[in-house]
C-alpha positions as CSV (number, residue, x, y, z in Angstrom):
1,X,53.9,58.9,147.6
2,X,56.3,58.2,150.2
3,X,58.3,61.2,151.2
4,X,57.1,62.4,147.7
5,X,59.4,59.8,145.7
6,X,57.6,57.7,143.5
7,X,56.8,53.8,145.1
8,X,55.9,50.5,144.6
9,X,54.5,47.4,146.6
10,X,55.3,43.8,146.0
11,X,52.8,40.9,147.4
12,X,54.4,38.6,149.8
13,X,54.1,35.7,151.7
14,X,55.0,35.7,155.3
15,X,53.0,33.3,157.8
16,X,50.6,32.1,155.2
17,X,49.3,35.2,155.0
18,X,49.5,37.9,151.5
19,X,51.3,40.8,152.7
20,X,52.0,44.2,150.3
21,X,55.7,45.1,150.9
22,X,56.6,49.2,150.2
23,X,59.6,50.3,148.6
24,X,59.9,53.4,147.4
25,X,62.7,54.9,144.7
26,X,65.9,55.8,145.7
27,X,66.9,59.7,145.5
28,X,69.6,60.6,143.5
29,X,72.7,63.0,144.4
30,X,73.2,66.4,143.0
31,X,75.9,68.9,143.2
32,X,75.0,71.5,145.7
33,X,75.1,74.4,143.0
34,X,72.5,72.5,140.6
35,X,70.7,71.1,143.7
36,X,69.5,75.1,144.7
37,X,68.5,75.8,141.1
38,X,66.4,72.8,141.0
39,X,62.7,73.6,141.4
40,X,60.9,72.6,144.3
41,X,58.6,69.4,143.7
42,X,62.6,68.1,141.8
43,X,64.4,68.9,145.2
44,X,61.9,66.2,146.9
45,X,63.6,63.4,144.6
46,X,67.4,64.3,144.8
47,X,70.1,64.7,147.3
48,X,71.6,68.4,148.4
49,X,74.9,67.4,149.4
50,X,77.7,65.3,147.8
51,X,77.3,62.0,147.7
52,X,78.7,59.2,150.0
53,X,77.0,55.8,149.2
54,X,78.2,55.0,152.9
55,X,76.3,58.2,154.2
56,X,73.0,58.6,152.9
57,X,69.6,60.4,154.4
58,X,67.4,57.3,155.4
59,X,64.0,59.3,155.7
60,X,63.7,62.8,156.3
61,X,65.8,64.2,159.2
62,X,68.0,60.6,159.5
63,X,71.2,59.8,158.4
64,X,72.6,56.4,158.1
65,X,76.3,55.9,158.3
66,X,76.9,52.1,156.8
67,X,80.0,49.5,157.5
68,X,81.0,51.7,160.3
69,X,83.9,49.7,162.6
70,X,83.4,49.9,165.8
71,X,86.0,48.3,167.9
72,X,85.3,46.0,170.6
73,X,87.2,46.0,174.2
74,X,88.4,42.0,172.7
75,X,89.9,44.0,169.8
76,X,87.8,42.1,167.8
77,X,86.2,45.2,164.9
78,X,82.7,44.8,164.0
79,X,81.3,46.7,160.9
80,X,77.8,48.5,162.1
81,X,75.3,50.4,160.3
82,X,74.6,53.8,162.4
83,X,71.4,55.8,162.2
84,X,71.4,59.3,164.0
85,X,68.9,62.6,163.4
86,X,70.5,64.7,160.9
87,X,69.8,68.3,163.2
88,X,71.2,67.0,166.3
89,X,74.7,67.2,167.9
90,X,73.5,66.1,171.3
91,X,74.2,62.7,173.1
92,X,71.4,60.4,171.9
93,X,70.2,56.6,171.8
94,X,71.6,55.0,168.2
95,X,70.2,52.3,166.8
96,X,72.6,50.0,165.2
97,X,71.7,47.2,162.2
């Protein structure tokens, strides 16, 4: 299982060759309160902190902020997707989609 949620492959096609594709299912939110009373192998499946579909853990210890705008020096506003460790408040590299 990845990350302990339950998952699924799907064959694909990609440069004539049959590749296996991995998803896996996504975790569902949970009030804090009924998140902590949850037992443990449950907690793996669900989310401890209220919801934001915009904000949402990515893979353990990463967040991914979606549709962030992020102004340009043009004033042109592009809308990025930010990924950043969830434990960190130093200065680091972001990847951007």
């Amino acid at each position: 299982m990845l990350f302990g949620r339950e998952q699924f492959t799907v064959k694909t096609e990609m440069g004539g060759e049959v590749i296996d594709k991995l998803y896996a299912k996504e975790l569902v939110p949970a009030p804090i309160g009924e998140f902590e009373k949850l037992p443990e192998d449950e907690k793996k499946l669900r989310k401890s902190y209220p919801f934001n579909q915009r904000t949402y853990e990515a893979a353990p210890g990463i967040i991914c902020n979606q549709d962030v705008a992020v102004p340009m020096r043009d004033g042109v506003i592009l809308h990025a997707d930010i990924f950043r460790p969830a434990d960190s408040t130093a200065k680091v590299p972001i990847i951007l989609a």
